[in-house]
C-alpha positions, 0 to 999 in steps of 0.5 A, spaced: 937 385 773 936 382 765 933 377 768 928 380 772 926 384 767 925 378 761 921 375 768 917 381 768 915 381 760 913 374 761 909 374 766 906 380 763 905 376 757 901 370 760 897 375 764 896 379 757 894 372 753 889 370 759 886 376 759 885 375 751 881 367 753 878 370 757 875 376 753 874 371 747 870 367 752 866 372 755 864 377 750 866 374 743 863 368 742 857 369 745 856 374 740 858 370 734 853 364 737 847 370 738 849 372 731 849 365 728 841 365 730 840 371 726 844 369 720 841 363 719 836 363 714 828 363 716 826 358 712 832 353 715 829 355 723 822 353 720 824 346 716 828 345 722 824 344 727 815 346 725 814 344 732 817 350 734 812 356 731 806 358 733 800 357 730 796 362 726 790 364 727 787 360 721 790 353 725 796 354 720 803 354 722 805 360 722 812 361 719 816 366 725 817 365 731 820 371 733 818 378 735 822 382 731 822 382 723 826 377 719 832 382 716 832 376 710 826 381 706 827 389 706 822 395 704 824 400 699 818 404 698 811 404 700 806 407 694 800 408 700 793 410 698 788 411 704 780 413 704 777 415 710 771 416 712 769 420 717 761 419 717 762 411 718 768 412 721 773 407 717 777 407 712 779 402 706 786 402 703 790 399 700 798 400 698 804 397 694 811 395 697 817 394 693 821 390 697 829 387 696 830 380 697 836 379 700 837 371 702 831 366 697 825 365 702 818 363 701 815 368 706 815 375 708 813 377 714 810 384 716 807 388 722 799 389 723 794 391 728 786 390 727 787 391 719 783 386 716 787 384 709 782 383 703 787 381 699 794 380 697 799 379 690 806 379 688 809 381 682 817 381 680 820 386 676 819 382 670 812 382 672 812 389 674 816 392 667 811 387 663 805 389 666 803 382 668 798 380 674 801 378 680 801 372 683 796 371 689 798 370 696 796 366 702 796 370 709 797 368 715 796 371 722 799 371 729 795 377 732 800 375 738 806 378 735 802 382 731 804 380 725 802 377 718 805 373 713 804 372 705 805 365 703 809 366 696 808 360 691 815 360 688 821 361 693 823 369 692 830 369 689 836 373 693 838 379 690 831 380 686 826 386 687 818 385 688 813 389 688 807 387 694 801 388 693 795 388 699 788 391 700 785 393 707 781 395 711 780 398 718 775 402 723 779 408 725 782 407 732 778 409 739 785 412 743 790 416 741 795 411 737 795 410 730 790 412 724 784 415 730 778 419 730 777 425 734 773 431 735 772 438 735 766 443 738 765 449 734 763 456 737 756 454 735 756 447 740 757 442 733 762 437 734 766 434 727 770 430 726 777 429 724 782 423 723 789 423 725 796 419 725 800 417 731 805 412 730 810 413 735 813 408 737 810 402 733 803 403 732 803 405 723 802 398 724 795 400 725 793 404 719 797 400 714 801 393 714 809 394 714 816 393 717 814 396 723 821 397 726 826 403 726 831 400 722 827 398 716 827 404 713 824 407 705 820 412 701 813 413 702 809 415 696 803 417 699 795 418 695 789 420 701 782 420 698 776 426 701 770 430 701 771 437 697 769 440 705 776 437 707 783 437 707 789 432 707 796 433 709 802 429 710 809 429 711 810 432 703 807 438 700 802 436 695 803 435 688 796 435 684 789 434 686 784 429 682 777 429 682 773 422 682 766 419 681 762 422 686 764 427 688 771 425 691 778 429 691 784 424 692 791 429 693 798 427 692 803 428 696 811 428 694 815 422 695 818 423 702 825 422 704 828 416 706 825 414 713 822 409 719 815 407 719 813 412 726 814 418 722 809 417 717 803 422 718 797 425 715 790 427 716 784 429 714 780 435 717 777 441 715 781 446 718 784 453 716 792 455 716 796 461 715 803 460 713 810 464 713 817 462 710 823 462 715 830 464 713 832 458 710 826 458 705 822 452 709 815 454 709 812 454 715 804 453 717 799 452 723 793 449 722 787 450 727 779 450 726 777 455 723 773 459 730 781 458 732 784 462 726 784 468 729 790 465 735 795 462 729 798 468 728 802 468 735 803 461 733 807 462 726 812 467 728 813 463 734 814 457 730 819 461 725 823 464 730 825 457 733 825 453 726 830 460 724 834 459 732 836 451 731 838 451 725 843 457 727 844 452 733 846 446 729 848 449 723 843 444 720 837 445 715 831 443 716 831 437 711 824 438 708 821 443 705 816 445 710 814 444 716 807 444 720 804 444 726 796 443 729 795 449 735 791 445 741 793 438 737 799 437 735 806 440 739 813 441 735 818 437 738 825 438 738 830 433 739 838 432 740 842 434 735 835 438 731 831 431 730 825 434 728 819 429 729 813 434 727 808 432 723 812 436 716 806 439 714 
């Protein structure tokens, strides 16, 4: 019987140990060979074989091959100012990212659409602190991955920050995706325009260069420029108007909490509103033209009891201190777990 039963140890053993090579062979090392694809630097998939990257649109090798965005440099903070116009429907832009290097590179590699760079620069933190100029950079694009590339002059140091610096410009979009123009008709039969954002799942791309994935997530610091006969809103609640030459008004919001790129919003229309304040203290508001003010009352204590009823739900507070939403335009959206994809108005 002892024998039998050291027998029976043994052979349940062997099974064990050629379970485990097989298990290593089937599921681990594919893993570390795919992981080992990603950790090795770009600039040594680049120099190793040149061939091998596609062509930009300017004849140059453009310096990534892949679809997804390198993880080598990450944002921390946009700092976007945007100035719309509704009347040759286009915009002008231009916005600041403060990046962390995580591993030395001579490239950054972001995500745009249909935007047309005018320029970009690079200044290091030492720059930054010394209010030094930044260095120019030399842009490439691959619209086949919808993507661009800034060239820097020097090899960004790992562990170092930068600030990039770029200045665009668009025409607002035609479809529903994202920094778009749309209409309205008033009771009178004029039609007006308005311009929105929609960037879920992956079209901030089209209004401002990024890291357009889910995982890049930072702080944006939003700035939008208007007429006097309109109104901006963005994900944050204002902070201070300032007025320009000619007669323009430029809004500043507060800095949002850390997020993903599709989550940013802002819009510029001449809408009215009406507001309440749920129990939590969110400010709750609902926009509409002004020939539907009249229909935003319903919409507001509908909208405060069900802010008030989730976050009972989950036991969760809504994480900003607002929350609008745009009858006939926009839905609140409630998902798992109360994540909320409004625009926080």
């Amino acid at each position: 019987v002892f024998y039998s039963s050291i027998m029976a140890n043994s052979c349940r053993k062997l099974i064990f140990n050629i379970y485990i090579v097989f298990y290593c062979s089937a599921v681990i090392m594919p893993q570390i060979c795919i992981c080992s694809q990603f950790t090795s630097s770009p600039i040594d998939q680049f120099n190793k074989d040149p061939k091998a990257f596609p062509v930009a649109t300017n004849g140059e090798i453009f310096p990534w091959h892949e679809l997804r965005l390198p993880t080598v440099v990450i944002p921390l903070h946009y700092d976007l100012l945007i100035h719309p116009n509704l009347t040759s429907l286009d915009f002008v832009a231009s916005e600041k990212i403060e990046v962390l290097v995580r591993d030395a590179t001579q490239f950054i590699i972001l995500h745009s659409k249909d935007l047309e760079i005018l320029n970009a620069s690079l200044q290091s933190e030492e720059d930054v602190r010394y209010k030094k100029p930044g260095e120019n950079l030399t842009v490439l694009s691959y619209p086949a991955h919808q993507q661009i590339a800034l060239l820097v002059p020097e090899k960004l140091r790992a562990h170092l920050r930068y600030s990039v610096a770029i200045d665009f410009q668009a025409k607002l979009a035609d479809g529903f995706e994202g920094f778009y123009k749309s209409t309205y008709r008033t009771l009178g039969g004029e039609t007006r325009m308005i311009a929105v954002t929609d960037f879920e799942p992956t079209e901030a791309r089209m209004a401002f260069p990024c890291f357009d994935e889910p995982l890049f997530k930072a702080n944006f610091s939003i700035k939008i420029r208007r007429e006097s006969r309109h109104i901006a809103l963005s994900n944050m609640p204002k902070v201070k108007t300032i007025e320009l030459e000619g007669g323009l008004l430029e809004d500043h919001f507060e800095t949002t909490v850390r997020m993903s790129t599709y989550l940013v919003a802002y819009i510029v229309c001449d809408f009215t509103s009406v507001s309440g304040t749920a129990s939590s203290g969110v400010k709750v508001s609902i926009y509409a033209s002004p020939d539907k003010w009249s229909q935003t009352h319903y919409a507001l204590e509908a909208s405060v009891k069900l802010l008030d009823f989730y976050e009972n739900y989950f036991d969760i507070h809504y994480p900003l201190p607002k929350l609008g939403r745009f009858k006939f335009i926009i839905v609140i959206i409630f998902r798992t777990c109360f994540d909320l994809i409004p625009l926080y108005m």
